[in-house]
N, CA, C and O atoms as a GROMACS GRO file, in nm:
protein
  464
    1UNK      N    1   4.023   4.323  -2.192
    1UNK     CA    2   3.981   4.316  -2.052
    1UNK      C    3   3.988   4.171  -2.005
    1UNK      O    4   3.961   4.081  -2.085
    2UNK      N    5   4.026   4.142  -1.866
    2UNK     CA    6   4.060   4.027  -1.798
    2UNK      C    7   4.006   4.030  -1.678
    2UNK      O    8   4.028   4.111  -1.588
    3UNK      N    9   3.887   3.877  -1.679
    3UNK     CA   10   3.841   3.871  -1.569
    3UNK      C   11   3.874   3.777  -1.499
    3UNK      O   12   3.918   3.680  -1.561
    4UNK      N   13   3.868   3.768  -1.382
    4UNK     CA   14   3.952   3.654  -1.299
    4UNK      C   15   3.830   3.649  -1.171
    4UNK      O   16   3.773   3.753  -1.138
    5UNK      N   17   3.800   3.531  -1.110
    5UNK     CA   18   3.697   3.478  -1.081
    5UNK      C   19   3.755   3.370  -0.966
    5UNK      O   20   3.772   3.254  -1.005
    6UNK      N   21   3.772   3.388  -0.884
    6UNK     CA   22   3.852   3.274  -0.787
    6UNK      C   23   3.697   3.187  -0.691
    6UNK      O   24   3.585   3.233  -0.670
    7UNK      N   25   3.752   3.064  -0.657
    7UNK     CA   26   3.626   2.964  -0.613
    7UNK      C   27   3.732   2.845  -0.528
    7UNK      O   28   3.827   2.790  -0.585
    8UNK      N   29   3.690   2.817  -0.371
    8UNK     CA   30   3.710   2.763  -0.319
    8UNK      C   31   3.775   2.766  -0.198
    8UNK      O   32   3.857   2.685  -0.155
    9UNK      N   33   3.725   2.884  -0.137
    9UNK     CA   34   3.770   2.915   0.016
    9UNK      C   35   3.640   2.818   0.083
    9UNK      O   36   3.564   2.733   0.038
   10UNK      N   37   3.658   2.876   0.201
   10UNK     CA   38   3.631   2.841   0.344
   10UNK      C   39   3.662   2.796   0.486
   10UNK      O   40   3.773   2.815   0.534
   11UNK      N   41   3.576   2.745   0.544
   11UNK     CA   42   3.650   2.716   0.685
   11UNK      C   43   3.668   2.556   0.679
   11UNK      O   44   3.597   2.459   0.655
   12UNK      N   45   3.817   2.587   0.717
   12UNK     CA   46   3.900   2.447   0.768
   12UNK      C   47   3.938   2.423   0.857
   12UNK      O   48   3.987   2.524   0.907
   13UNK      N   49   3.955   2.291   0.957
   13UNK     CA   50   4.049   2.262   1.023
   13UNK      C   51   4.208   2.289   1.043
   13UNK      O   52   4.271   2.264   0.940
   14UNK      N   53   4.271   2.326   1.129
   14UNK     CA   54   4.377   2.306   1.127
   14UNK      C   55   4.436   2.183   1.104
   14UNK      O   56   4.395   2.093   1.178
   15UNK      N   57   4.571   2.134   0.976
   15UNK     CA   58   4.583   2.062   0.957
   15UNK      C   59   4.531   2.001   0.814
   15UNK      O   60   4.601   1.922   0.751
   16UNK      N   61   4.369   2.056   0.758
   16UNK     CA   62   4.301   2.034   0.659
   16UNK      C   63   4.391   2.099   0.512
   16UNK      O   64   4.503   2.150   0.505
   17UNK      N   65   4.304   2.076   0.419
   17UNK     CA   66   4.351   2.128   0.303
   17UNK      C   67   4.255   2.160   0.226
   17UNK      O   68   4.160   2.083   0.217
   18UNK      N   69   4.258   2.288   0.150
   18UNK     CA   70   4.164   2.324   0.037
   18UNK      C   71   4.247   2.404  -0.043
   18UNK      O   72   4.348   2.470  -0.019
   19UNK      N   73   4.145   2.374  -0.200
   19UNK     CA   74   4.229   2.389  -0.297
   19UNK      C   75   4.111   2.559  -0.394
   19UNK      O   76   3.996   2.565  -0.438
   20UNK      N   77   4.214   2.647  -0.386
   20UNK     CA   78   4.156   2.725  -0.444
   20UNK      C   79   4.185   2.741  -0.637
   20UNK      O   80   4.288   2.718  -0.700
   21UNK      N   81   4.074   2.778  -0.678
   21UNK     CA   82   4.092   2.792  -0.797
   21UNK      C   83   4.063   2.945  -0.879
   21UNK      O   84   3.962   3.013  -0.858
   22UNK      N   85   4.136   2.970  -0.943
   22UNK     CA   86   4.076   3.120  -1.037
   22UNK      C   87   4.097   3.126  -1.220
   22UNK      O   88   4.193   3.112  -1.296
   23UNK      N   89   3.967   3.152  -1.235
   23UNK     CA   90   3.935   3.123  -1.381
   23UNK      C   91   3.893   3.259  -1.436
   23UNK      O   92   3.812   3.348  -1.411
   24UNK      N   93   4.025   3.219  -1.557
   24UNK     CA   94   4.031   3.363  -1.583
   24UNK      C   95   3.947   3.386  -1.734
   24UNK      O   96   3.932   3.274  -1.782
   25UNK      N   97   3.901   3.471  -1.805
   25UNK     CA   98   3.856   3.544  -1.896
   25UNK      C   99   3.903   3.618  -1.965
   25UNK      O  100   3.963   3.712  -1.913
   26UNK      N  101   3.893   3.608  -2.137
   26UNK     CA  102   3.958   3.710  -2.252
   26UNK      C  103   4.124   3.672  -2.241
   26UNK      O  104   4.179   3.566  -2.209
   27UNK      N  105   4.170   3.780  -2.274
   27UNK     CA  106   4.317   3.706  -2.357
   27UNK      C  107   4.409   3.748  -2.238
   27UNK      O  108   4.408   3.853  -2.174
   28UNK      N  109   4.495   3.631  -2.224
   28UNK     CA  110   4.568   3.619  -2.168
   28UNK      C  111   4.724   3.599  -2.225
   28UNK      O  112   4.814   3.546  -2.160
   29UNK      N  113   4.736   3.644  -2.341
   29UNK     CA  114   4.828   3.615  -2.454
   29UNK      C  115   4.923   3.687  -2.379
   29UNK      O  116   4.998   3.610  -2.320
   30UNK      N  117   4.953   3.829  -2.356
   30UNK     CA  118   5.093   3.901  -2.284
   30UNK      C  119   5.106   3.878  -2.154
   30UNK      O  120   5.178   3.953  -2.089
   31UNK      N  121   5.011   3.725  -2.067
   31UNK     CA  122   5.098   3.822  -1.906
   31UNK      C  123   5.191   3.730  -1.884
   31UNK      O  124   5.215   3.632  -1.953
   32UNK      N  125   5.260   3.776  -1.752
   32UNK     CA  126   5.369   3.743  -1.735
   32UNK      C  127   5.405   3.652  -1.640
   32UNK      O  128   5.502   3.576  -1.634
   33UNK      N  129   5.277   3.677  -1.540
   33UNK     CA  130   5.278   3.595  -1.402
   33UNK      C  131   5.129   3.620  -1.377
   33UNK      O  132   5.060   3.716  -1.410
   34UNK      N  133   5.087   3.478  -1.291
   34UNK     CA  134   4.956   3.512  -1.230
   34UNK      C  135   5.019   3.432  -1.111
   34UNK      O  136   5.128   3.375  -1.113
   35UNK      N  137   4.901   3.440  -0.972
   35UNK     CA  138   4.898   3.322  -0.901
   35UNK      C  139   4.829   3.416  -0.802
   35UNK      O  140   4.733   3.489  -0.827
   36UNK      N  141   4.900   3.399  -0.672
   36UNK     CA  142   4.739   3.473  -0.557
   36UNK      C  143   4.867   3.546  -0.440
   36UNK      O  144   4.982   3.536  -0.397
   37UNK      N  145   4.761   3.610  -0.434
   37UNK     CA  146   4.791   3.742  -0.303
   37UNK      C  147   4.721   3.689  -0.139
   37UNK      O  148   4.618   3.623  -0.125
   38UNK      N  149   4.768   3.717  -0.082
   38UNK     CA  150   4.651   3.649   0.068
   38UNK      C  151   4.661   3.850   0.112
   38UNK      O  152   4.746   3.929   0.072
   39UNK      N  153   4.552   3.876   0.196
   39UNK     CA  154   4.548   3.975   0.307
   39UNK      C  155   4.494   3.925   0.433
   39UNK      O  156   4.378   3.884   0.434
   40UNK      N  157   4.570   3.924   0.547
   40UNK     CA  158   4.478   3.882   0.691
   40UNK      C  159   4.429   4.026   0.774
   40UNK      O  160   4.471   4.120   0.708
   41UNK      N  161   4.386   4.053   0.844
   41UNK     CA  162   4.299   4.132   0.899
   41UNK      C  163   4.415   4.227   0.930
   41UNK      O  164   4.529   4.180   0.930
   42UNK      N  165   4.398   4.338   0.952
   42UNK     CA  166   4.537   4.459   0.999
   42UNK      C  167   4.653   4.424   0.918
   42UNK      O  168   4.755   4.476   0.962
   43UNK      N  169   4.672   4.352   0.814
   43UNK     CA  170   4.814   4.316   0.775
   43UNK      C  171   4.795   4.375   0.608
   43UNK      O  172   4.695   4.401   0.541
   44UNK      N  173   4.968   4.381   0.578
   44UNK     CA  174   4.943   4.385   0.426
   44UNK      C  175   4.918   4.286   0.339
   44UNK      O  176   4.949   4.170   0.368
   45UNK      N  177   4.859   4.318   0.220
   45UNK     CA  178   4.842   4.166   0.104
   45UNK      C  179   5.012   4.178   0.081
   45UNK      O  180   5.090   4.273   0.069
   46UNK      N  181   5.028   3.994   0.080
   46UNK     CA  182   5.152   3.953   0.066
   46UNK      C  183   5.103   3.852  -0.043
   46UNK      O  184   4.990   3.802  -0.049
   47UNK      N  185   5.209   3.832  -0.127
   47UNK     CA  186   5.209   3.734  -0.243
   47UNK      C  187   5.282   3.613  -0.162
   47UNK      O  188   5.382   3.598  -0.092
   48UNK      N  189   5.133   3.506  -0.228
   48UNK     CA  190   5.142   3.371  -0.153
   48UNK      C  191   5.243   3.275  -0.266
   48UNK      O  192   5.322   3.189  -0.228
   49UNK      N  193   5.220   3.310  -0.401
   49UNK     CA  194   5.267   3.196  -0.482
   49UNK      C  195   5.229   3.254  -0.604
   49UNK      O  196   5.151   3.349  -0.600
   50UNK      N  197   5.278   3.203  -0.731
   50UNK     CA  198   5.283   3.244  -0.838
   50UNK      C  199   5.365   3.202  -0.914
   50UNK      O  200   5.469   3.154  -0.870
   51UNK      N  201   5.334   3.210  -1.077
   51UNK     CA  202   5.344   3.113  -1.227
   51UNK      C  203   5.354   3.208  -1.309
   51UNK      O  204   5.274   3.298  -1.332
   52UNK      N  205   5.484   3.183  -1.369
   52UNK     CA  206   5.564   3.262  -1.451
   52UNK      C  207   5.518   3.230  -1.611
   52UNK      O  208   5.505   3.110  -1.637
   53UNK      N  209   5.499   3.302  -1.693
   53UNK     CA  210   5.438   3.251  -1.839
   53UNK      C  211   5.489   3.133  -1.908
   53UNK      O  212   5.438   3.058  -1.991
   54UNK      N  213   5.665   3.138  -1.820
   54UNK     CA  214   5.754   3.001  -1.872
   54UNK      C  215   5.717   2.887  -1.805
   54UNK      O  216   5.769   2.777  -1.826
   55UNK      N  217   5.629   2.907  -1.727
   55UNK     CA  218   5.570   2.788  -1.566
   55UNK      C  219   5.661   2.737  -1.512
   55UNK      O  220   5.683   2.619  -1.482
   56UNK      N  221   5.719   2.834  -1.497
   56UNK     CA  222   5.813   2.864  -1.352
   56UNK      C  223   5.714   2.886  -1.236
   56UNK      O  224   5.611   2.953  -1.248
   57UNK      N  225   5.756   2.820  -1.120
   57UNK     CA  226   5.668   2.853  -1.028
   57UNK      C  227   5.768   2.906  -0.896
   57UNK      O  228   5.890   2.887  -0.882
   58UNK      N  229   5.710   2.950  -0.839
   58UNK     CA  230   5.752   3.015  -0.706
   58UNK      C  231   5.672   3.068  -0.572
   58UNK      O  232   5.615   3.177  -0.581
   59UNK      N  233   5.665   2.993  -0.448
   59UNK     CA  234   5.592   3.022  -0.349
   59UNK      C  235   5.679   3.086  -0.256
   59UNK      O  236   5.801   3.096  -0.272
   60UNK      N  237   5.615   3.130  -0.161
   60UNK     CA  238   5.611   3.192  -0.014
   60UNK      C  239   5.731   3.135   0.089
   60UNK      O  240   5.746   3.014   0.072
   61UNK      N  241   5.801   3.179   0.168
   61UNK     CA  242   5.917   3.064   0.210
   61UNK      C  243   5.789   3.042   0.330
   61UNK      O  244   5.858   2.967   0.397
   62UNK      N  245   5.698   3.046   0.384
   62UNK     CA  246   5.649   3.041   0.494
   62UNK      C  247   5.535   2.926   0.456
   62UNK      O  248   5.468   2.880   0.549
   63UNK      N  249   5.510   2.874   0.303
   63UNK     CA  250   5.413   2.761   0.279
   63UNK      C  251   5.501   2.702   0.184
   63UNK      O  252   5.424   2.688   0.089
   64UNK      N  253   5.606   2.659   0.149
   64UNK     CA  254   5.692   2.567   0.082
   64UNK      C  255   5.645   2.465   0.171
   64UNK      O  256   5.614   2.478   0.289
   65UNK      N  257   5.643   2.357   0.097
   65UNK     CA  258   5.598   2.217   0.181
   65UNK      C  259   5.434   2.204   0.126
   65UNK      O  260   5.389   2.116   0.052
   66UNK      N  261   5.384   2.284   0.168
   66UNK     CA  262   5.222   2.297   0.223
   66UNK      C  263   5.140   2.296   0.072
   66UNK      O  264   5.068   2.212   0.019
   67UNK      N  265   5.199   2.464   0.022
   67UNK     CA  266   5.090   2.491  -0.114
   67UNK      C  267   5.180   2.504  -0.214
   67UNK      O  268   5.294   2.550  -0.211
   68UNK      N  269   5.106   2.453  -0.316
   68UNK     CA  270   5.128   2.445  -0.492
   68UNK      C  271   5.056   2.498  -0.556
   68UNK      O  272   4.935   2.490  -0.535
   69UNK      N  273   5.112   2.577  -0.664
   69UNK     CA  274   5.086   2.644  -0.748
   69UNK      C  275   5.065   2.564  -0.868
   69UNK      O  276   5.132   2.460  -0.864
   70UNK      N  277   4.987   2.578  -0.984
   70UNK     CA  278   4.954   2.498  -1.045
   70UNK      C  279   4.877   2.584  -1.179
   70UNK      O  280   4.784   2.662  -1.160
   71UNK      N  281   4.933   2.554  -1.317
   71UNK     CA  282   4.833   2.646  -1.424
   71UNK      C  283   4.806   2.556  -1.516
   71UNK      O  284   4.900   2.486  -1.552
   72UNK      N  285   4.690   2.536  -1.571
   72UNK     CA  286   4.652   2.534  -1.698
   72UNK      C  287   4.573   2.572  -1.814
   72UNK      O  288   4.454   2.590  -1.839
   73UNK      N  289   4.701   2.579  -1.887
   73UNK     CA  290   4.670   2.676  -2.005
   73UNK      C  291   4.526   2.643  -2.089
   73UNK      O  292   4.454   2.730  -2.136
   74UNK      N  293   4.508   2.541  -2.093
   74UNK     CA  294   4.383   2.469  -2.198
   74UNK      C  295   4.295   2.557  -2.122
   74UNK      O  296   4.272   2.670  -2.166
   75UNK      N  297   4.245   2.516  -2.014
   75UNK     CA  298   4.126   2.596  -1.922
   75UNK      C  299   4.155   2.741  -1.838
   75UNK      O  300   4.070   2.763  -1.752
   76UNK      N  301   4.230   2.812  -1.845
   76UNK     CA  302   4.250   2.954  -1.825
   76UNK      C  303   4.239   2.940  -1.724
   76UNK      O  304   4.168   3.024  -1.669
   77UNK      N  305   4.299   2.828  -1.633
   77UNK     CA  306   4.289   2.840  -1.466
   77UNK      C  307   4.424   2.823  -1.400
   77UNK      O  308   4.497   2.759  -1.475
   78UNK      N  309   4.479   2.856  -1.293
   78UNK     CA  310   4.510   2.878  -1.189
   78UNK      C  311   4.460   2.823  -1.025
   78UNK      O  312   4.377   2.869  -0.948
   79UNK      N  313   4.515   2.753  -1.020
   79UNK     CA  314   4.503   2.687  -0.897
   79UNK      C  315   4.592   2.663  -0.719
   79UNK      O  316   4.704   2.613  -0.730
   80UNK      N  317   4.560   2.687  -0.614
   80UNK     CA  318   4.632   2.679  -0.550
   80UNK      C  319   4.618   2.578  -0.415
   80UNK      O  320   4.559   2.589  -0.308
   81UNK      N  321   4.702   2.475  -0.473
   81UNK     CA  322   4.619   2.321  -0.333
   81UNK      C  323   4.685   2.392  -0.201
   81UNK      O  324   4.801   2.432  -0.197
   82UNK      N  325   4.594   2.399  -0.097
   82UNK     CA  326   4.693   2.420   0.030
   82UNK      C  327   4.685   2.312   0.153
   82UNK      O  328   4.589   2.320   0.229
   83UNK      N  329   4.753   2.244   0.165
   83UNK     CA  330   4.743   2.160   0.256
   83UNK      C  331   4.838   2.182   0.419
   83UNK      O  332   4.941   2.248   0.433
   84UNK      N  333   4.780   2.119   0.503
   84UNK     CA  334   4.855   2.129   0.636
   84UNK      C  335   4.833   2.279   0.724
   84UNK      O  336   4.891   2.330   0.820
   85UNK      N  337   4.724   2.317   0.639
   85UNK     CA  338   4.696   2.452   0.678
   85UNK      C  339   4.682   2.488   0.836
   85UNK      O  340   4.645   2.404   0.917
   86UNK      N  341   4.710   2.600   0.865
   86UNK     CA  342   4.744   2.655   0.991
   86UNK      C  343   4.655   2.810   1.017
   86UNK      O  344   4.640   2.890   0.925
   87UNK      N  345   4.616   2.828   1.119
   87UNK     CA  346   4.549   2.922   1.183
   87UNK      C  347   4.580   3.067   1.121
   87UNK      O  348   4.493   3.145   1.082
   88UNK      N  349   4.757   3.097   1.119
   88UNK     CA  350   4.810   3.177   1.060
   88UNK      C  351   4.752   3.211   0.883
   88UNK      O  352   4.743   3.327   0.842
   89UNK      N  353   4.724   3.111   0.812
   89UNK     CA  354   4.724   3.120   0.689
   89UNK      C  355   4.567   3.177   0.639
   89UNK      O  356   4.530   3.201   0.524
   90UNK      N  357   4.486   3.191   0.769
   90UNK     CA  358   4.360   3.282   0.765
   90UNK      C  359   4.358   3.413   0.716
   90UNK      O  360   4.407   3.505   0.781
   91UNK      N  361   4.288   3.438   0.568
   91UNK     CA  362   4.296   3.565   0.523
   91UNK      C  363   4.219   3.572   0.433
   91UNK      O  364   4.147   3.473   0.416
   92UNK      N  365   4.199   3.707   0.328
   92UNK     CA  366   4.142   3.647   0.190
   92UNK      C  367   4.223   3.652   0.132
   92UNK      O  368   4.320   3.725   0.152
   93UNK      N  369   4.198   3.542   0.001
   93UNK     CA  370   4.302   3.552  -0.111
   93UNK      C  371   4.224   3.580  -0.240
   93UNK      O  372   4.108   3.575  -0.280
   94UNK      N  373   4.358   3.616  -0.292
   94UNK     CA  374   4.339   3.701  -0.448
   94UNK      C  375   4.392   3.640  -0.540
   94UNK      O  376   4.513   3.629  -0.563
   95UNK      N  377   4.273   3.584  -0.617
   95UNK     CA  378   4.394   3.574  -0.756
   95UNK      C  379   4.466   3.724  -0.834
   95UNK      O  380   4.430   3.841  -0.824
   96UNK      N  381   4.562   3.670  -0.899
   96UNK     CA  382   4.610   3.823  -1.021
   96UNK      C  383   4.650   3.763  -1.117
   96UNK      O  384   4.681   3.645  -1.131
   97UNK      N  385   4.648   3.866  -1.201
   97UNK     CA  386   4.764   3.863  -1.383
   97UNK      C  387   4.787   3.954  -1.359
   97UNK      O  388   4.719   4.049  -1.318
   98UNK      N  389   4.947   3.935  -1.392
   98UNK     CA  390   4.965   4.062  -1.423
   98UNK      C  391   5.006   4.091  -1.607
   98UNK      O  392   4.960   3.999  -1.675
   99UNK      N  393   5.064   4.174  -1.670
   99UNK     CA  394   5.083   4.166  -1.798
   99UNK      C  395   5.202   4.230  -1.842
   99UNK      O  396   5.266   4.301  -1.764
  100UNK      N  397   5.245   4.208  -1.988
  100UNK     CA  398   5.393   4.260  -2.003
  100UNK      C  399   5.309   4.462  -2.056
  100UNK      O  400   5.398   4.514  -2.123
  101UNK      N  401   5.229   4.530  -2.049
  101UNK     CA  402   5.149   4.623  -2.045
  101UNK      C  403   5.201   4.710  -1.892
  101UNK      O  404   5.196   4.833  -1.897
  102UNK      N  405   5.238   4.659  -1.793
  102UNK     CA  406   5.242   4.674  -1.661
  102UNK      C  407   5.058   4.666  -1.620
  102UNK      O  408   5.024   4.709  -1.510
  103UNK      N  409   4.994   4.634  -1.676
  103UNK     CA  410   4.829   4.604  -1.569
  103UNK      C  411   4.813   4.464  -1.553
  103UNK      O  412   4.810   4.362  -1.621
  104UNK      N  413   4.800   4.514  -1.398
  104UNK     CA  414   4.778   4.345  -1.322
  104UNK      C  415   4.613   4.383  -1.269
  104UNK      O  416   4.574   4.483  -1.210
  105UNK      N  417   4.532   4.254  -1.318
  105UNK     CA  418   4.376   4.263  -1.315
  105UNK      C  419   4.382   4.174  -1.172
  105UNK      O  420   4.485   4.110  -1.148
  106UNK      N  421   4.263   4.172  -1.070
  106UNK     CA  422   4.243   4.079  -0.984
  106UNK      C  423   4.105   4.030  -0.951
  106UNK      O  424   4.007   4.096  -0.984
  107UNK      N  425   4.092   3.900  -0.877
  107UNK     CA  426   4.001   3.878  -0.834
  107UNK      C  427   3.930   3.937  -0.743
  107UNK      O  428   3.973   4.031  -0.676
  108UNK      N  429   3.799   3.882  -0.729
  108UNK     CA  430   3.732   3.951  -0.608
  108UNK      C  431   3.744   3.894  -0.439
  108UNK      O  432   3.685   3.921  -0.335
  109UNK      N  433   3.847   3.807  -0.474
  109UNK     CA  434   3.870   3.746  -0.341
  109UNK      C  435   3.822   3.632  -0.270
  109UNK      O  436   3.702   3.612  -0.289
  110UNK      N  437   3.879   3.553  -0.197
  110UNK     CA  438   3.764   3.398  -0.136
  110UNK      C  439   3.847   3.388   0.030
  110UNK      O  440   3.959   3.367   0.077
  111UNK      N  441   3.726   3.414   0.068
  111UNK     CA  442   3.790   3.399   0.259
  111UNK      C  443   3.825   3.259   0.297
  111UNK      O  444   3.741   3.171   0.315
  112UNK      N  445   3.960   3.244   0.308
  112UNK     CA  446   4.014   3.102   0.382
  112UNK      C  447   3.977   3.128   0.519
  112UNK      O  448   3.965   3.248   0.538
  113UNK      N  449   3.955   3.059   0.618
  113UNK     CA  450   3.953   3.056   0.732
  113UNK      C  451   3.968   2.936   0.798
  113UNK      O  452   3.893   2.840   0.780
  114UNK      N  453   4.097   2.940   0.901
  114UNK     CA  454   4.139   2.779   0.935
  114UNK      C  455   4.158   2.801   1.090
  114UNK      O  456   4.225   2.885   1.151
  115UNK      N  457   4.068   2.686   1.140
  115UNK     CA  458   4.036   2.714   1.292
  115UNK      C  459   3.948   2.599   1.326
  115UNK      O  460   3.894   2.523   1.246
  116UNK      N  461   3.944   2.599   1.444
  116UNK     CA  462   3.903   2.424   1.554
  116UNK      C  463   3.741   2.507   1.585
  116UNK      O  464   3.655   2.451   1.653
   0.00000   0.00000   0.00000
């Protein structure tokens, strides 16, 4: 069993930056990819960014520039800096794992909210 625990939303400025983090629990030995999901209000969860077991990374074409993806292995975390943030990028986000099993575990979510 895999718990994942994300910390560091809130409300920002447009323009501001915050850096979310998710700390994960138990073995993480088979997955394959983690990184985070966003959902905004009426919309679907879209995958924001994400870290390949090889740490390969790969983001969003709509926050290239902005947010980084970021893992380390020593501390079972996952991190995502977002900077230059924009009104649009208001949602909650999710961390995930997923695993070579096909089960992807998730967080419980942290509300970004970016607004004047």
């Amino acid at each position: 069993q895999v718990q994942l625990v994300e910390s560091g939303g809130g409300l920002v400025q447009p323009g501001g930056s915050l850096r979310l983090s998710c700390a994960a629990s138990g073995s993480l030995f088979s997955f394959t990819t983690m990184g985070w999901y966003r959902q905004a209000p009426g919309k679907e969860r879209e995958l924001v960014a994400r870290i390949f077991s090889s740490g390969t990374t790969s983001v969003k074409d709509s926050v290239k520039g902005r947010f980084t993806i970021a893992g380390d292995n020593a501390k079972n975390t996952v991190s995502l800096q977002m900077n230059t943030l924009r009104p649009e990028d208001t949602a909650v986000y999710y961390c995930y794992a997923n695993f070579r099993t096909a089960t992807t575990y998730w967080g419980q979510g942290t509300q970004v909210t970016v607004s004047s």
